[in-house]
VOGU-3710 file (C-alpha; in Angstrom, 3 decimals, decimal comma):
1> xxxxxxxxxx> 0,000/0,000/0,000  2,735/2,195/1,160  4,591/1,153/-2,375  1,640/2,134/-4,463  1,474/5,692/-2,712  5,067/6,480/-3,217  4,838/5,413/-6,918  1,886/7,296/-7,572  3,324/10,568/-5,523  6,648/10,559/-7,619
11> xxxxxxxxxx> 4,324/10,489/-11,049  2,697/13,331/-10,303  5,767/15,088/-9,417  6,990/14,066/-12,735  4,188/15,412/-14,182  4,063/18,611/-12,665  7,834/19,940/-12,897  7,099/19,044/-17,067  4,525/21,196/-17,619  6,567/24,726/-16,931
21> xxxxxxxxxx> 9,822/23,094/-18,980  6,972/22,355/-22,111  5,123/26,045/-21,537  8,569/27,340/-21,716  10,352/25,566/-24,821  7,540/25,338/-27,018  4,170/26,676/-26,393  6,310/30,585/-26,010  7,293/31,387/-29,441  9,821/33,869/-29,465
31> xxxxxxxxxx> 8,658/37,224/-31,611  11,398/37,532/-35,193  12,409/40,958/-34,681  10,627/43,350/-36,481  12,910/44,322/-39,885  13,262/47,835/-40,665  11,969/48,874/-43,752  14,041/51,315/-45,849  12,051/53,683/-47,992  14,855/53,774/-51,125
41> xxxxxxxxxx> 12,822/56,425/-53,265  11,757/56,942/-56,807  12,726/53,952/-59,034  15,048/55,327/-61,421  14,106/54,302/-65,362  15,058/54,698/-68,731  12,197/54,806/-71,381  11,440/55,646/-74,988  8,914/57,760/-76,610  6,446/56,168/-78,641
51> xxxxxxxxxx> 5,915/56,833/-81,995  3,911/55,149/-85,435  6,045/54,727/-88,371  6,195/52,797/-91,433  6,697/48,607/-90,784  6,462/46,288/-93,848  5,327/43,065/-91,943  6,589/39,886/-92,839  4,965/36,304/-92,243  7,864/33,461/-91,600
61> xxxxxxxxxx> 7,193/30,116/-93,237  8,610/26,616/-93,656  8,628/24,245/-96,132  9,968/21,901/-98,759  11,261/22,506/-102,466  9,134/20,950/-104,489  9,305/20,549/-108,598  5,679/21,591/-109,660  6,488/20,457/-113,396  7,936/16,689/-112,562
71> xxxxxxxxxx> 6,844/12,955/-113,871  7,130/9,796/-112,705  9,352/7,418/-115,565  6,999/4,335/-116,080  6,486/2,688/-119,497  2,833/2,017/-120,550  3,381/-0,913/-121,860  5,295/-4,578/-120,165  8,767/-5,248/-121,591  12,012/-6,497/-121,541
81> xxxxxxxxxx> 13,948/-3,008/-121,165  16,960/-3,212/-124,010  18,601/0,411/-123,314  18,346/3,021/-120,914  19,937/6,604/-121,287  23,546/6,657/-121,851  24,284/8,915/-119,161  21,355/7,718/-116,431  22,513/8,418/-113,249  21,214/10,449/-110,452
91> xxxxxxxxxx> 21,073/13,883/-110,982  22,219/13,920/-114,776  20,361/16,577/-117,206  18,574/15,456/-120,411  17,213/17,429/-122,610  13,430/17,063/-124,197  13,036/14,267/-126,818  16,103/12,100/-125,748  15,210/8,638/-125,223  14,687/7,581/-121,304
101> xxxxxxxxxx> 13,870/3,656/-121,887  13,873/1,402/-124,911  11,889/-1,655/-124,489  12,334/-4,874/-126,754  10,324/-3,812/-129,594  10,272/-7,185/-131,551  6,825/-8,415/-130,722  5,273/-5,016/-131,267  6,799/-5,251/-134,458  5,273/-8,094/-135,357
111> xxxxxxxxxx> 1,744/-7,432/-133,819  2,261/-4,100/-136,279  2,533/-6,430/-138,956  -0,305/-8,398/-138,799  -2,272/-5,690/-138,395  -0,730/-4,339/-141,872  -1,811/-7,631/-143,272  -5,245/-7,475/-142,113  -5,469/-4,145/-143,392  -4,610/-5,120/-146,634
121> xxxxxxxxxx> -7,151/-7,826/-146,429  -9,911/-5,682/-145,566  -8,721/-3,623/-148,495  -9,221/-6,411/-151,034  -12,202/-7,174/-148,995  -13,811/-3,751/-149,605  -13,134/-3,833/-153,362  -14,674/-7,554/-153,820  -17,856/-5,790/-152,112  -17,662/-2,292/-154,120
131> xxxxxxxxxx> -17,662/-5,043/-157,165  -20,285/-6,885/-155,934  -22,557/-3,746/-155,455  -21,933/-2,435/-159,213  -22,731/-5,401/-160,423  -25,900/-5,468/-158,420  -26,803/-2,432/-159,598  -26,388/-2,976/-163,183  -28,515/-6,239/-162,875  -31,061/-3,992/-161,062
141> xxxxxxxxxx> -31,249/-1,700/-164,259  -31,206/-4,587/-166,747  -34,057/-6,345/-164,917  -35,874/-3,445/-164,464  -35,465/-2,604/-168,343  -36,444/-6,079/-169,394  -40,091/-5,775/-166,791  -40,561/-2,882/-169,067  -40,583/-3,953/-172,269  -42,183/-7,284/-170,912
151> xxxxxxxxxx> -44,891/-4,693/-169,469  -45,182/-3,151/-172,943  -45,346/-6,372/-174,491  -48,480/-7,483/-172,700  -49,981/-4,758/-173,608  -50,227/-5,149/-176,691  -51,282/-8,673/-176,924  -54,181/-8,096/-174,785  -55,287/-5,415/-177,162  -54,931/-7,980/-179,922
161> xxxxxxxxxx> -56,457/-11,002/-178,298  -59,189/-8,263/-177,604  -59,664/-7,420/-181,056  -59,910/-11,375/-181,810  -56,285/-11,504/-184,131  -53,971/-13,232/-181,684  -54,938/-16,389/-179,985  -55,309/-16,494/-175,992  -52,018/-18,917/-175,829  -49,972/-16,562/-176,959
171> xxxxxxxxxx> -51,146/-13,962/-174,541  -50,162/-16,338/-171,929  -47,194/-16,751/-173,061  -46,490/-13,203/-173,204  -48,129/-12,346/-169,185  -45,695/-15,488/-167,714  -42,975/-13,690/-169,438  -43,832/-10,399/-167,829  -44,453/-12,287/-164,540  -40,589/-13,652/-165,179
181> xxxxxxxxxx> -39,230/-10,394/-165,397  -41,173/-8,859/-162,869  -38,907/-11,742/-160,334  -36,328/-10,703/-161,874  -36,386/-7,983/-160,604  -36,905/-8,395/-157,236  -34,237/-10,615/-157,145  -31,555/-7,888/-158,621  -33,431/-5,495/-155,980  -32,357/-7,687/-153,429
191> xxxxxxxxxx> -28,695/-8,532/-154,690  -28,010/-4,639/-154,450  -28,991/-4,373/-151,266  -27,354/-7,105/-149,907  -24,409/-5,817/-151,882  -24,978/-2,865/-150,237  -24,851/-4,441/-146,730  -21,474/-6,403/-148,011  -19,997/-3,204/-149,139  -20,608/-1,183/-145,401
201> xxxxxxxxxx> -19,444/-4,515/-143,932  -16,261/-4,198/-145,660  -16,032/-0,393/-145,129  -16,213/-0,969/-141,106  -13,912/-3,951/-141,194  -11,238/-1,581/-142,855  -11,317/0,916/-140,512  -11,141/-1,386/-137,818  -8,641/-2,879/-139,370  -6,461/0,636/-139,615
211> xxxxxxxxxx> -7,486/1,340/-136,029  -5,470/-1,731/-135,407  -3,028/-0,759/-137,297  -1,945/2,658/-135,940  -2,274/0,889/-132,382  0,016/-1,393/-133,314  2,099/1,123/-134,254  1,390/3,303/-131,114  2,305/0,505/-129,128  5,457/-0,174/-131,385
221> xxxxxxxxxx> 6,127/4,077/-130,207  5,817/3,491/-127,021  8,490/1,020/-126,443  10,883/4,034/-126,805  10,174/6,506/-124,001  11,467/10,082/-124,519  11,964/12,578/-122,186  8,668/15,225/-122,485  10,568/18,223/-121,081  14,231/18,645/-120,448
231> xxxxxxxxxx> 14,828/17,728/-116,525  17,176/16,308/-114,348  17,006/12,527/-113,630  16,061/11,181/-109,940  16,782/7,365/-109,244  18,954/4,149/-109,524  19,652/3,264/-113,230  16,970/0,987/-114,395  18,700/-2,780/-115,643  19,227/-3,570/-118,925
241> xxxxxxxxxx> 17,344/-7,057/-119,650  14,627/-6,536/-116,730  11,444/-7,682/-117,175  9,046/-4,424/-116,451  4,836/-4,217/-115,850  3,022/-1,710/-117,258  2,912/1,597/-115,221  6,572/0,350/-112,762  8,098/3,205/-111,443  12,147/2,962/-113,008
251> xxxxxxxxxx> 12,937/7,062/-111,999  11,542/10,675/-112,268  12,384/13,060/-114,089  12,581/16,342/-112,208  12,087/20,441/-114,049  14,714/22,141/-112,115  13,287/25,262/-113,399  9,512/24,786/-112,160  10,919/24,358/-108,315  8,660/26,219/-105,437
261> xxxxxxxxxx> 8,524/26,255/-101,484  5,508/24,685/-100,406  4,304/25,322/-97,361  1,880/25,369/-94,437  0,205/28,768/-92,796  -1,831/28,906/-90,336  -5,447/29,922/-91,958  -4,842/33,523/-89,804  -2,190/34,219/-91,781  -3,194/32,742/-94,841
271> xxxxxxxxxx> -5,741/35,362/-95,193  -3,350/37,995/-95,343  -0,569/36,942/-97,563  -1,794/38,379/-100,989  -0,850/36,806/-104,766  1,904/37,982/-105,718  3,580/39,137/-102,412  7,748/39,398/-102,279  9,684/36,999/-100,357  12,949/35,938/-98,946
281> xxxxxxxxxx> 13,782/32,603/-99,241  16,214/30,715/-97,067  18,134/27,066/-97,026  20,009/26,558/-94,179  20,851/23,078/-95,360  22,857/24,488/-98,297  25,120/27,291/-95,957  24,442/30,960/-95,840  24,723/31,564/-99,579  21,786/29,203/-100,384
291> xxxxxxxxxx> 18,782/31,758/-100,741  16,921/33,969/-103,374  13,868/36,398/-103,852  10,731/34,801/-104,435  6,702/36,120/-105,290  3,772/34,076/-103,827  2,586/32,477/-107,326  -0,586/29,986/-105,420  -2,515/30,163/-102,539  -5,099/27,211/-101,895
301> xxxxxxxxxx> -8,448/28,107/-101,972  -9,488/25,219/-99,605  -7,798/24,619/-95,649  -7,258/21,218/-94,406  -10,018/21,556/-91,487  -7,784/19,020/-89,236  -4,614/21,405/-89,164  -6,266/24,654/-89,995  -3,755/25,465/-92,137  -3,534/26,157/-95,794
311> xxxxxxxxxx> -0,559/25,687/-98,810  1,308/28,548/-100,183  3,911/27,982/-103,333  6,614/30,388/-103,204  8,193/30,859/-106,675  12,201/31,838/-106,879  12,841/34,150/-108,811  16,383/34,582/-108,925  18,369/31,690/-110,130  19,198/28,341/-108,819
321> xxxxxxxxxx> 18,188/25,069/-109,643  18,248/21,246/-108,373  21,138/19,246/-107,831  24,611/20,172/-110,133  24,928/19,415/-113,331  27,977/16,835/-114,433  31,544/18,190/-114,179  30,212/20,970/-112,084  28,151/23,146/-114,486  27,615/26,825/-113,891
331> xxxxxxxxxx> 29,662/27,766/-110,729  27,420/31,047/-110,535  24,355/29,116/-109,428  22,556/27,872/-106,795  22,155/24,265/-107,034  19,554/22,950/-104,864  17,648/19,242/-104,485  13,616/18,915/-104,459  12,773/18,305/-101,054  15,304/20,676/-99,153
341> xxxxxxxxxx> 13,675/22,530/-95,742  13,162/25,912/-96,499  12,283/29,096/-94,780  10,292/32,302/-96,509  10,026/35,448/-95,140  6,983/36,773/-96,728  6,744/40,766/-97,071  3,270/42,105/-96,519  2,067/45,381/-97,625  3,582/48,638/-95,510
351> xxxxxxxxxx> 1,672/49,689/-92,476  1,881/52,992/-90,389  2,147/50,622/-86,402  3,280/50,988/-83,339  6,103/48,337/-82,769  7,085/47,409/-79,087  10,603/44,732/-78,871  10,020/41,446/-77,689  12,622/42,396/-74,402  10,414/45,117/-73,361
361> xxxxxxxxxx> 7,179/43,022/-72,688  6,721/41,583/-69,278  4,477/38,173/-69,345  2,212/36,672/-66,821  0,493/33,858/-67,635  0,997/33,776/-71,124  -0,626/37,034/-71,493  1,737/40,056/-72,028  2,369/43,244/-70,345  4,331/47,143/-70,816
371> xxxxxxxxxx> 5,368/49,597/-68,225  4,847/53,018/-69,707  5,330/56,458/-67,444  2,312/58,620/-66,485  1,654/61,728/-63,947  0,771/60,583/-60,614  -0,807/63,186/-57,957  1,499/65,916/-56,802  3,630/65,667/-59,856  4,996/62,623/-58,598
381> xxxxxxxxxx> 5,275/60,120/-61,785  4,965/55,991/-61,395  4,503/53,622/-63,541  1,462/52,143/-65,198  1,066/48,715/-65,775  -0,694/48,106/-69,278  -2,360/44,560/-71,092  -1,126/45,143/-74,600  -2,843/43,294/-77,373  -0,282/42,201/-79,798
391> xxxxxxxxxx> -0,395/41,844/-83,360  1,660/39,805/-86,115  5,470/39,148/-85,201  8,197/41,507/-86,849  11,507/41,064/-86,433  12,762/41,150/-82,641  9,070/42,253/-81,940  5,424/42,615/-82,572  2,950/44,885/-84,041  1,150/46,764/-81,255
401> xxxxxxxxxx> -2,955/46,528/-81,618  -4,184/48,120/-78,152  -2,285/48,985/-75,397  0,033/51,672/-76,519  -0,478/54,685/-77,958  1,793/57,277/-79,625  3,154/59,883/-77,352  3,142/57,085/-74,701  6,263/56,842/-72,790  7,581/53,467/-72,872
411> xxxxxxxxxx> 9,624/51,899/-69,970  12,356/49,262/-70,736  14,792/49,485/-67,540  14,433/48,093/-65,005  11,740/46,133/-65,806  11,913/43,950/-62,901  11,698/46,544/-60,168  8,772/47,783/-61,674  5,134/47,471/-60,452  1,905/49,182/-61,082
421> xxxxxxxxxx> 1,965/52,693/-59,638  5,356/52,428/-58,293  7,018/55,939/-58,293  9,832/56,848/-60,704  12,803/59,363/-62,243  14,029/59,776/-64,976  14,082/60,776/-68,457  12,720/58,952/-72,042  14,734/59,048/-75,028  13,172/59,593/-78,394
//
């Protein structure tokens, strides 16, 4: 009992020196000291007047070279290929009308010949039916002649037999006679127009016959395939003795001179690039010499709804063309590949703008912002903080739509010391 007394006696001593220790150590925060704030004055800026003047924007674009006058080298007709051009390689010039692939030609010549021979046939077949139909015409004439007289004939035996001079056997005679020439007749009737029918027969069968003819011939053409426009060759050299289909791709030939930058804009900007607008085109690819002036020469009339964008061709128009000619060519030039990454800058017409540099703006959350310099009360002068509604990008910068006005006095140091209303000195440049 005593035990139990002493144990419970020395907890609650426990217990009660803790309590002040705790109170002291943690439940008394100790005060920070209170900092002294240091008024440092006026923020001093520099700033620059703003002013409209005269900005030709420009749209930036990428894209690829691409030949807008090009064809893919396929024979229309299956063959064993027998020669290719002498000087096939990749990138070699040929001029218009030099042959590109011969095909075997031997059983195209001999189709053409048959069809020769059944031309000929039909020939002799026409005249045998041209006879056919004078001579049933001229039996036609003679029968019809002969029906005449035989008409003529009966005539006057009936007015005889009438008259009781000429017996009635005779008449008879004389009526099957007419009666003979009257089938006669009929009979040459129909020869001519069957001859007739025999001599259109023959007709069509001849010009079939010469349609077959000058396809045979076509065909026997098209085993030699000639180069439509003079272009630069794209491709692995196609193998002499290889069996080809109709329509195989063996190359393409490529116009160096029809080349344009195709590329994507955004519909926004699609809308203002006009027909016709200058440009500045750039290869990085190719080094820093790689570039020419260029005109806007197609804009599509339809946007691809997925991407929102549109295509815009970009014609060169100072020289260079694709891939080097052999043994170097003209030293002068630009020699550039279909398919090289590109870059236009694309000069829109001149506009009287505000401009503001990219460095100047200050953004907060994704939306941007100026500092420009206003009269505060008592003369004192702080800074305004301004939204500013941006429009195309120009160089370093962007084309100012709301925000600043000219006169304004724009503030571009120190930027980050700045805040809305905060008082400054100093004085703007113009």
């Amino acid at each position: 009992m005593n035990r139990t007394l002493t144990s419970a006696l020395a907890i609650l001593l426990i217990i009660a020196t803790s309590v002040p220790i705790w109170f002291f150590f943690v439940a008394i925060e100790a005060k920070p000291p209170r900092a002294t704030v240091r008024d440092l004055g006026p923020v001093p800026v520099r700033g620059l007047r703003v002013f409209r003047r005269e900005l030709i924007p420009e749209i930036v674009v990428v894209g690829n070279l691409e030949a807008r006058r090009r064809m893919v080298i396929s024979t229309e007709l299956g063959g064993r290929i027998q020669a290719v051009h002498h000087g096939w390689r990749p990138g070699a010039l040929v001029q218009e009308g030099e042959l590109l692939i011969q095909l075997d030609p031997v059983d195209r010549d001999l189709d053409l010949r048959v069809a020769g021979a059944s031309r000929s046939q039909a020939q002799a077949d026409l005249r045998a039916a041209e006879v056919r139909a004078l001579r049933a015409r001229a039996g036609e004439a003679k029968a019809s002649e002969l029906l005449q007289v035989s008409l003529r004939e009966h005539e006057r035996y009936s007015k005889l037999q009438g008259a009781g001079t000429e017996s009635a056997s005779l008449l008879d005679r004389v009526l099957a006679e007419r009666l003979d020439a009257e089938l006669a007749l009929e009979n040459a009737t129909l020869e001519l127009e069957a001859g007739a029918a025999a001599l259109a027969g023959a007709q069509a069968a001849l010009e079939v016959a010469i349609s077959a003819e000058d396809m045979a011939r076509r065909n026997l053409q098209k085993c030699s395939l000639r180069a439509p426009f003079a272009g630069r060759l794209a491709g692995a050299v196609p193998t002499i003795g290889t069996w080809v289909a109709p329509g195989a791709a063996l190359g393409e030939l490529v116009d160096p001179e029809s080349l344009v930058l195709a590329a994507r804009v955004s519909e926004r900007n699609l809308l203002r690039i006009p027909l016709g607008a200058t440009a500045t085109l750039e290869f990085p690819s190719a080094g820093s010499g790689a570039g020419s002036a260029g005109r806007v020469t197609a804009i599509d009339a339809v946007t691809e709804t997925a991407v929102r964008h549109g295509r815009v061709e970009i014609e060169p128009t100072s020289g260079f063309e694709a891939v080097p000619p052999p043994g170097g060519g003209d030293t002068s030039r630009t020699w550039l590949p279909a398919g090289l990454f590109g870059r236009a800058r694309i000069q829109l017409q001149s506009t009287r703008s505000i401009w503001i540099e990219r460095q100047f703006l200050v953004w907060r959350r994704d939306e941007p912002f100026c500092f420009v310099a206003r009269d505060g009360p008592e003369g004192v002068r702080v800074a305004e903080e301004r939204r500013m509604g941006l429009g195309a990008p120009h160089g370093e910068g962007f084309l100012v739509e709301s925000g600043l006005d000219e006169g304004d006095e724009l503030l571009i140091h120190p930027l980050e010391r700045l805040s809305d209303g905060a008082e400054i000195t100093g004085e703007s440049a113009r």
